[in-house]
Structure formats: structure tokens, C-alpha cells
C-alpha positions in Angstrom: -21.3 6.1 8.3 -20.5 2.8 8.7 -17.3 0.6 6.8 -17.1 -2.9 6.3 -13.1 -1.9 6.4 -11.5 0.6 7.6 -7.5 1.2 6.4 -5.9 3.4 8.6 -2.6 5.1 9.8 -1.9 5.3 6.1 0.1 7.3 3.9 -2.1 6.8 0.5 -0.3 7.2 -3.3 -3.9 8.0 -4.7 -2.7 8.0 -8.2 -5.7 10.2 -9.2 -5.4 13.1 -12.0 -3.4 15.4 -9.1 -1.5 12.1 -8.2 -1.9 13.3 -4.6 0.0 12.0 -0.9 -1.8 12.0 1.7 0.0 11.7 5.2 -2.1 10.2 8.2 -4.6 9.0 5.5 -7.5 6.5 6.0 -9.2 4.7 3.2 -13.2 3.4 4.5 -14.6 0.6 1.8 -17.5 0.0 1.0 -18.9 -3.4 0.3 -16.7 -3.6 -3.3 -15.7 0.4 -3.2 -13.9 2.7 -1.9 -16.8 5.1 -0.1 -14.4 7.5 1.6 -10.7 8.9 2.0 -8.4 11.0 3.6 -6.4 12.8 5.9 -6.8 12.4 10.0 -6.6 15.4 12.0 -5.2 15.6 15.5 -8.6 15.0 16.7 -9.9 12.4 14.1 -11.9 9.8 15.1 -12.3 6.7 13.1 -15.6 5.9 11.5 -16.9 2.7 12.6 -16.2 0.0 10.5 -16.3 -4.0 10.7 -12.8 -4.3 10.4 -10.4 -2.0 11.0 -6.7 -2.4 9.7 -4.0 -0.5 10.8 -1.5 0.1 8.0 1.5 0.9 11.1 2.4 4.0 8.7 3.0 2.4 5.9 1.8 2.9 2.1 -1.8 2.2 0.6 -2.0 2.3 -3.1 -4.1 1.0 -5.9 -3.2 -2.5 -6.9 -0.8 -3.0 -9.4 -2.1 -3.7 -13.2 0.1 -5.9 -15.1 -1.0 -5.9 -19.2 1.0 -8.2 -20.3 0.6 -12.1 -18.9 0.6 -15.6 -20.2 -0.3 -17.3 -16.8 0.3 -20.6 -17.0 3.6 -20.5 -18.4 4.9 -20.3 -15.0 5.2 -24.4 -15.6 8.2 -23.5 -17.8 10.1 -21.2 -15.3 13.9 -21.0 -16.1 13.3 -23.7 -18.9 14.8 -22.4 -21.7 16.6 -19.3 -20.2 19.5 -17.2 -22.2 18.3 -18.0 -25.6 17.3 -15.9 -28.4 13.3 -15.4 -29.0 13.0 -17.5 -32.4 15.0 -20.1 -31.0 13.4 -19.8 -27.5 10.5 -20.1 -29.1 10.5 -22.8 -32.1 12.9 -24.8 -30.4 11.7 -25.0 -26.6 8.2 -23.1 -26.0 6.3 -24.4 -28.8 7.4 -28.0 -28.5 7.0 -28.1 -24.8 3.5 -26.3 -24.9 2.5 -28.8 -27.8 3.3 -32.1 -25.0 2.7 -30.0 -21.8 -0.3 -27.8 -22.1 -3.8 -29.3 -21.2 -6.8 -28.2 -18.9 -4.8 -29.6 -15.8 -1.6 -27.8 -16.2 -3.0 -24.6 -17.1 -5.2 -24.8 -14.1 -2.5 -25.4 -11.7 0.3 -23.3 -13.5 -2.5 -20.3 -13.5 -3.2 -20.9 -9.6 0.5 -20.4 -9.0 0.4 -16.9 -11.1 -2.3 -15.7 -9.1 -0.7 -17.0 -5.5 3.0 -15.0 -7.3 0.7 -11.9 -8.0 -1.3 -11.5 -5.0 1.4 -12.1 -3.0 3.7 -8.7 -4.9 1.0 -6.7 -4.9 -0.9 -7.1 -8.4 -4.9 -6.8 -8.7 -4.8 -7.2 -12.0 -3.9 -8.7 -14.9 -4.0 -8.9 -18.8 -3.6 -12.1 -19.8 -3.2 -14.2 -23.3 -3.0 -18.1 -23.9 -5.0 -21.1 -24.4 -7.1 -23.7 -22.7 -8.4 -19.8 -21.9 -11.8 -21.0 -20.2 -9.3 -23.1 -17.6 -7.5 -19.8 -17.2 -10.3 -17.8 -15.8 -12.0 -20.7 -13.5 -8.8 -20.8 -12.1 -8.6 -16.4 -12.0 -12.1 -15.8 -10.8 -11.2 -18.4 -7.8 -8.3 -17.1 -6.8 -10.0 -13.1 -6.5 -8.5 -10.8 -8.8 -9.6 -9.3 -11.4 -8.6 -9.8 -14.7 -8.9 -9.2 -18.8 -8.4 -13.0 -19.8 -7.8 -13.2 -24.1 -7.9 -16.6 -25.7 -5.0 -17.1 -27.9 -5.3 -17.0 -31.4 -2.2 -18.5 -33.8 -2.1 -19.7 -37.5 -0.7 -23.6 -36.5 -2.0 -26.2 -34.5 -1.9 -25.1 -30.7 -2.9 -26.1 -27.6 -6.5 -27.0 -27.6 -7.2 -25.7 -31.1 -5.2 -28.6 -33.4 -7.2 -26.9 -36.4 -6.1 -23.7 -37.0 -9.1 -23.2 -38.8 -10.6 -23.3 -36.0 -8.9 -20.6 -33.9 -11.6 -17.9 -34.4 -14.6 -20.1 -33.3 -12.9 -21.3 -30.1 -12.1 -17.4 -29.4 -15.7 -16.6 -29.9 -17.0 -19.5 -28.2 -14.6 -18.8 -25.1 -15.9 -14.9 -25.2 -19.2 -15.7 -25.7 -19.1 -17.7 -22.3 -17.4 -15.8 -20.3 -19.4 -12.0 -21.5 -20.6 -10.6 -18.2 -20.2 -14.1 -16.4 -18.1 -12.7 -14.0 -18.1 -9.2 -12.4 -14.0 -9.0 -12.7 -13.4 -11.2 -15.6 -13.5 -9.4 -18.9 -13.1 -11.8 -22.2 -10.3 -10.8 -25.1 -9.0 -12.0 -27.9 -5.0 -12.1 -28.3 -3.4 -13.1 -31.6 0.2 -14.0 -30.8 1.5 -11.9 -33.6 1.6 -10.4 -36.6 4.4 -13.0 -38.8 2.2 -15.9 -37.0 -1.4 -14.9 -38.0 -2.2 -13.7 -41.4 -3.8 -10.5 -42.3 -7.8 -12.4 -42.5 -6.7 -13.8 -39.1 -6.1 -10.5 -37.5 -9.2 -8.9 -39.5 -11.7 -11.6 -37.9 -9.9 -11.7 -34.4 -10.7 -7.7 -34.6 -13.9 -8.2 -36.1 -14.9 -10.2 -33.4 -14.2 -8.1 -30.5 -15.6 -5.2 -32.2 -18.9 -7.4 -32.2 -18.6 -8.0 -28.4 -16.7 -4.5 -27.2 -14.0 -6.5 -26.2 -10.2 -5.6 -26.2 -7.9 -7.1 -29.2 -4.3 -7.9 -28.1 -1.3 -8.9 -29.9 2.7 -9.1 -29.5 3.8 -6.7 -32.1 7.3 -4.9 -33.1 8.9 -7.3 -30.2 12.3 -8.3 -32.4 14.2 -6.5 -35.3 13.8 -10.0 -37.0 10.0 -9.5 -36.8 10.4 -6.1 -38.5 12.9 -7.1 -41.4 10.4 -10.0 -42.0 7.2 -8.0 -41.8 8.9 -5.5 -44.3 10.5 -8.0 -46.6 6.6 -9.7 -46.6 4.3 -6.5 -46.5 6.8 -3.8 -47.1 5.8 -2.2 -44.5 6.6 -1.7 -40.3 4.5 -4.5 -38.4 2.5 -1.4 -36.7 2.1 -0.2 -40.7 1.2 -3.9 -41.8 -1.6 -3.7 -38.4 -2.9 -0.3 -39.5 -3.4 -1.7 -42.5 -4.8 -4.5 -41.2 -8.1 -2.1 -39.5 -6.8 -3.4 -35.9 -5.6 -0.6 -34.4 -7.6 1.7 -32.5 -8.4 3.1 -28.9 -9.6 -1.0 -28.2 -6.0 -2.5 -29.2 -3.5 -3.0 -26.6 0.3 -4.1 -28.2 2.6 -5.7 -25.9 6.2 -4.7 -26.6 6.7 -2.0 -29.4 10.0 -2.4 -28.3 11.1 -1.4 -32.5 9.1 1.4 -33.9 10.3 4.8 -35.4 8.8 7.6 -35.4 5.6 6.7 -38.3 5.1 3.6 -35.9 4.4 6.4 -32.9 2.7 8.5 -34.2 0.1 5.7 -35.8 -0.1 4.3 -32.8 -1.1 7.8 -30.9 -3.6 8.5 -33.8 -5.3 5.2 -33.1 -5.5 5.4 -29.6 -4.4 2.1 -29.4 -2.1 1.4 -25.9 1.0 -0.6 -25.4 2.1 -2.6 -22.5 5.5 -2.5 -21.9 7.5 -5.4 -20.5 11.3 -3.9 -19.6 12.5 -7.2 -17.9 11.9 -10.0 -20.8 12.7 -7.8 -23.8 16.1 -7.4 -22.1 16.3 -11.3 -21.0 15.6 -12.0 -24.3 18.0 -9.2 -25.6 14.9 -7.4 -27.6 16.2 -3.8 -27.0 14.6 -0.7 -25.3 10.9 0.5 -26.0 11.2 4.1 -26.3 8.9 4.5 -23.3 9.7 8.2 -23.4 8.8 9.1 -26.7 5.5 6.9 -26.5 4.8 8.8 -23.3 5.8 12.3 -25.0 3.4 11.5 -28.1 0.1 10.8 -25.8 0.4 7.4 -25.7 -1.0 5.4 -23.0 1.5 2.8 -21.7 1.0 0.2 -19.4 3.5 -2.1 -17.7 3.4 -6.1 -17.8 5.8 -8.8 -16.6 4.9 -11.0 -19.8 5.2 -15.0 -19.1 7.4 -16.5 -16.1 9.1 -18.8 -19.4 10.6 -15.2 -20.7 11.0 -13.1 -17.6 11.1 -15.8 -14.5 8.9 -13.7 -12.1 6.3 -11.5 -11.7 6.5 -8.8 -9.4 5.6 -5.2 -10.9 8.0 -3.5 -7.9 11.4 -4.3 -9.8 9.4 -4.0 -13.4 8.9 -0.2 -12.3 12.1 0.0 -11.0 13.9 -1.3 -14.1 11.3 0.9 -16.2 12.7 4.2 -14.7 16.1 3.4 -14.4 16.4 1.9 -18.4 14.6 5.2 -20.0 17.0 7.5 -17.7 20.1 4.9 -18.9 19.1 5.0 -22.9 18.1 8.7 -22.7 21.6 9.9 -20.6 18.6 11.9 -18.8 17.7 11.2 -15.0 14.5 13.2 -15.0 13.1 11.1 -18.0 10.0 8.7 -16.5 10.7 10.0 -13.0 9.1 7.7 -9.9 5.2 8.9 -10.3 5.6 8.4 -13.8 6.6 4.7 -13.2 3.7 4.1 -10.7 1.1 5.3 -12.9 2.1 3.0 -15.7 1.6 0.1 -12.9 -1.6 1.5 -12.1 -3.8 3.9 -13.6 -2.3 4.0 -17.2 -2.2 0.3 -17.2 -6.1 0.3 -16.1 -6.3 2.8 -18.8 -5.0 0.9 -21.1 -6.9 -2.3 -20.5 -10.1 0.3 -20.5 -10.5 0.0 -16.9 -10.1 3.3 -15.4 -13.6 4.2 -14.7 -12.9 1.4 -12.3 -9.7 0.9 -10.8 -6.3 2.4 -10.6 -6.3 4.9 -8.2 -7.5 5.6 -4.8 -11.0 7.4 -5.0 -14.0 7.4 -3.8 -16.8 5.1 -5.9 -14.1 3.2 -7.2 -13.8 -0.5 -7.0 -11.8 -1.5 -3.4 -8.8 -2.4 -5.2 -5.8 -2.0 -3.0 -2.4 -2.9 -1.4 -1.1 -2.1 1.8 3.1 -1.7 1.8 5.0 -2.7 5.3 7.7 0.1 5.3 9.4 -1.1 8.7 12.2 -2.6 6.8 15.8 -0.9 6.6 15.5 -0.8 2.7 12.4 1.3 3.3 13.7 3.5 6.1 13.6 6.6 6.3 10.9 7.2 4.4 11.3 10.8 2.5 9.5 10.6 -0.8 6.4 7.5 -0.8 6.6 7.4 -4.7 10.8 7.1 -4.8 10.5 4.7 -2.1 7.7 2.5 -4.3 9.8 2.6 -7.4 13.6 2.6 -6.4 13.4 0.4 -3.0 9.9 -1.5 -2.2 9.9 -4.9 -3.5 6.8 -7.5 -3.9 7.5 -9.0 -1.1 6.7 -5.6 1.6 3.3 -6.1 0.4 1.1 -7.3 3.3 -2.5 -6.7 2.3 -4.1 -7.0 -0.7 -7.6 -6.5 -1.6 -10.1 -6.7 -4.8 -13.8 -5.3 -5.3 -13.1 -4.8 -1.2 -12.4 -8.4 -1.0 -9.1 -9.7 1.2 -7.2 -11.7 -1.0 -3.7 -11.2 1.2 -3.8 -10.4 4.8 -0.6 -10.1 6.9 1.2 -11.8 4.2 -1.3 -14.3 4.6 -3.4 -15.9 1.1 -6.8 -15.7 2.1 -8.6 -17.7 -1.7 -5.2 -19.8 -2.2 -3.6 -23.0 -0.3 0.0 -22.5 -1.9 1.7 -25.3 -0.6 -1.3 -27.6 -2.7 -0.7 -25.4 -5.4 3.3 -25.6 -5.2 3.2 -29.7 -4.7 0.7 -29.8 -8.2 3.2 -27.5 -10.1 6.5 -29.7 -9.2 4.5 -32.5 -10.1 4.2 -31.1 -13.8 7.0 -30.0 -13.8 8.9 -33.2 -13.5 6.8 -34.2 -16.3 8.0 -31.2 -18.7 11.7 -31.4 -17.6 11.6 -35.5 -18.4 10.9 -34.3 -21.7 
């Protein structure tokens, strides 16, 4: 047999159901799969291939999958830092997305996401925003793959000054983007449950029921947003959703950082998943997602970096390093969400959760060719005892030296192979001059 790449001198994280290591591995792909692992022998020979790629030792993994993005918001990096999230918000985000957001900034402030992603190791992402058609011209160019949700919000936004109008532009953008693209898959996100009312979230559901499309929203983020949801519905926000007929094995709820123990086990009933974002709920002093008890109840939970307005940066290394290390801190429990715990959120449970696992999210054969290689010659990698503790308590996005998608090289030898980041960089300050004038 034949490759068109062959990754070798490997040690490969698989992430599949055994989560098995393999030492002296070799991954073969297949135009966009992966058509053959595993271990050499003292005798292996390599399979021919067009390209071979030696990995020097180091790791190969799946590619990281974050589930909760809003790409373009890397135009309002460290604007309004140390704030609280209503007055974050209403007082700097939604003014300066009102005067800043249109087709050309979310073009370029999306092309610099995907240049920040690729180059720390993520595949994929879940995004949610709008000017959402811009979004994912600027995704599928750049290579990865990609859930892409047009935002949906009860007051005038960005590209939908009718609010009336917010369910037609979300069907319009789905309806144009429905099997356009081989790794772009259409959603719908509503931004939250105190900003869209009960018949928003009904047709925003409705909607992706009618194309089998995943329905996201921000939910149980603040303890303001569940003393206002219970002073308004008298009920939790993930009671008022239940309620609401949006919550089932299709629903994917960024945060939960504030639900008891009704909220989990609704949410496990459901099937619904929840991406959890460690690094901006504590920026934004949100609290601790009990991560453990979702995980403990059968939930499947995902890990995102959220926007760069609320977290700063994107890389998925120090989000499951902060991951671990918080459950263990809130729990007074070292063995709670130990390192292949961690990696799993990042990877398969996050694909999971965005309903790609038949895909991606672990290293096996007839999967899609989605994959990083890790450069472990570095002291903070050396020596090398335990590949998953070394991924989640030491690597960092910038070890990755090879990325691929669908068997595509996005990344090679810390290289961008789909991005010129230095036009990308010089279009971004541009803006950004713009937005800081303001």
C-alpha cells in the first residue's frame, strides 16, 4: 500500500475508546483519512508514501476541538479586560461591535483566529457570531474544519438591525452553507437565554431540527443570569430551556458554569453537551463549572477558549491545563479529571459533542486525517515519562509543528501552509486603530 503521507517515529495519543499509546508509532493517510496505524518493529519497514514526515520522537494526536468560539472577536483583544460580564458587555462589547463589526473586519479578525488556532494545534472549531457567511469564507480558506452558528439576539446586531429578522438571516445563512462545504457544518447560536425570548429560542430550535443542525446557546454563565431567569421564569435558565423544547442530544451549552444538581441531571436526560471554557469564566470571575459532576452524571463535555475579547488567546494546551488543575483545586482531590480525561475533552468528547465523532477526534483508521504533530525536544518537555501528563501539565501551543485537516497540511514545521500572517496581522492593526480611536 501506498501513502500520500506517511507520519513516523511517533509516539501517537490515539484517543480511541482504550485511549491507547503507542511507542515507535506511524500514522499512513490516505487522501483525507487516516488508512493505517501503528507500532514499528525492530525490523519495520516504512510503507511507501509521497511524503514521509518524521515526527523526531515526538507526539501525534488528533487535533484539538474547541466548542466554544466567537472568531472574529480577536479585533477586541485586551479591549475591555478586568471587567465584570454585564458591564463588559453593555458597556464595551456591544457598543464596539455595533461601530466595529462589518463583512471586512470579521473577515480579517476570523483569518487571524484560524492563523492563532492552526498555529496551537486546533482542527476544529465551534463557532457563534454574525456577518456568519463572512466567517466561514474566511474558515473554509484557511483549512479547518469547523461548526460555524449564525448568531441569533433579541436587539439590533450586527448585520440583522431588525431583530425581527434574526430567524430568517439564520435560515438563510444555513440554507447556504448545508453541505456547501465538506468541513463546514451550519448552526444556529442564540446568545442567551435573558437576551432571546422563549419564541426566539423555540424557532432557532425549530429551525435546526428542520435542517439536523446543532442549536447553541450561552446558558447558566453568571449567578446574575440565574437570579434574573428565576425572578422572570421562576425557574433555573437550564429549567426555563427545558421548558423551552431546546434541549436534547443536538444542543451544545457553552458554560453551565451555575447549575445544581436538577440542572445536571436535565441536562444528562437530554443528552444535550456543554462546552466548557475554564479560562474566561475565571477572567471574567464567573466561577467553576463542576466539570466533575457533569462528567460523573454522563455528560459529554467539551472544552472551548470562548472569544479572544473574554479570554485573550486561544490555545487549548493551557485550557486543558487549567481544566485539570481547577477541578483538582475546587474538589481538594488530585485524581479528579486526571490528564487523559483533560485530552479527551479537547478531542474526542468535544467532537462528540459537536456530533463529530464518527469523524474526527482520535487516531483511527477510516477517520478523517485530522492531526498534530508535538516537537518534544524542548527542556519543558524533557524527559518524557507519561505522553498524556506531558500534553496536559507541560506542552504548550506553540510545540506544535504540524498540523493537518481531511489529510491536508495546514502547518508544516511551524510553517502556515493556507495563511500569509504577516497580511493578515498588518489588516487586523489596521482595524484595530479604528476600534481603539473609538
Amino acid at each position: 500500500m501506498q501513502f500520500d503521507t506517511l507520519i513516523h517515529n511517533a509516539i501517537l495519543i490515539t484517543c480511541n475508546p482504550s485511549f491507547d499509546i503507542i511507542q515507535r508509532g506511524w500514522v499512513g493517510v490516505s487522501g483525507r483519512r487516516i488508512g493505517a496505524l501503528g507500532a514499528a518493529s525492530e525490523d519495520w519497514q516504512p510503507p511507501e508514501a509521497l511524503e514521509a514526515i518524521d515526527a523526531h520522537g515526538g507526539i501525534v494526536m488528533p487535533g484539538l476541538v474547541n466548542t466554544h468560539t466567537h472568531l472574529p472577536m480577536t479585533l477586541f483583544r485586551g479591549l475591555a479586560d478586568d471587567l465584570p460580564l454585564t458591564t463588559w458587555l453593555e458597556k464595551h462589547i456591544f457598543p464596539s461591535e455595533r461601530a466595529a463589526i462589518h463583512p471586512e473586519s470579521v473577515r480579517w479578525g476570523t483569518l487571524l483566529a484560524c492563523a492563532e488556532m492552526v498555529l496551537s494545534g486546533t482542527t476544529t472549531c465551534c463557532d457563534g457570531y454574525f456577518h456568519e457567511g463572512c466567517v466561514a469564507q474566511a474558515v473554509r480558506a484557511a483549512g479547518l474544519r469547523a461548526v460555524l452558528a449564525q448568531g441569533v439576539i433579541d436587539h439590533p446586531a450586527p448585520g440583522v438591525a431588525d431583530p425581527a429578522q434574526n430567524i430568517m438571516v439564520a435560515r438563510r445563512f444555513c440554507q447556504q452553507w448545508l453541505n456547501r462545504a465538506e468541513t463546514i457544518r451550519p448552526s444556529v447560536f442564540c446568545h442567551s437565554p435573558y437576551t432571546c425570548s422563549r419564541e426566539t429560542l423555540a424557532a432557532a430550535k425549530q429551525l435546526c431540527r428542520d435542517f439536523g443542525l446543532l442549536f447553541q446557546i450561552h446558558a447558566a454563565e453568571t449567578r446574575w443570569e440565574v437570579d434574573h431567569i428565576r425572578s422572570t421564569t421562576g425557574t433555573t435558565p437550564i429549567g426555563h430551556l427545558d421548558q423551552a423544547g431546546v434541549l436534547d442530544e443536538r444542543t451544545l451549552l457553552a458554560h453551565c458554569v451555575w447549575v445544581d444538581d436538577a440542572d445536571v441531571a436535565i441536562i444528562a436526560e437530554r443528552g444535550a453537551g456543554i462546552s466548557h471554557n475554564p479560562e474566561s469564566n475565571m477572567k471574567l470571575a464567573s466561577g467553576v463549572a463542576p466539570v466533575a459532576r457533569m462528567l460523573a452524571a454522563g455528560i459529554c463535555v467539551g472544552l472551548g477558549s470562548d472569544g479572544c475579547a473574554s479570554n485573550n488567546d486561544m490555545d487549548l494546551f493551557y485550557a486543558m491545563d487549567l481544566a485539570a488543575k481547577l477541578q483538582k483545586a475546587v474538589r481538594g482531590d488530585p485524581t479528579v479529571l486526571p490528564a487523559p480525561a483533560a485530552i479527551r475533552m479537547a478531542t474526542i468528547d468535544g467532537a462528540r459533542a459537536l456530533g463529530l465523532d464518527q469523524q474526527i477526534g482520535s487516531l483511527e483508521p477510516g477517520k478523517q486525517a485530522d492531526l498534530i504533530v508535538i516537537d518534544t525536544r524542548v527542556p519543558h518537555l524533557t524527559p518524557l515519562h507519561q505522553p498524556a501528563s506531558a500534553v496536559v501539565y507541560a506542552a504548550k501551543g506553540s510545540d506544535v509543528h504540524t498540523v493537518m485537516v481531511g489529510g491536508r497540511l495546514l502547518m508544516k514545521d511551524r510553517q502556515l501552509q493556507t495563511l500569509d500572517i504577516e497580511e493578515i496581522m498588518f489588516h487586523v492593526m489596521r482595524l484595530a486603530a479604528g476600534i481603539a480611536s473609538r
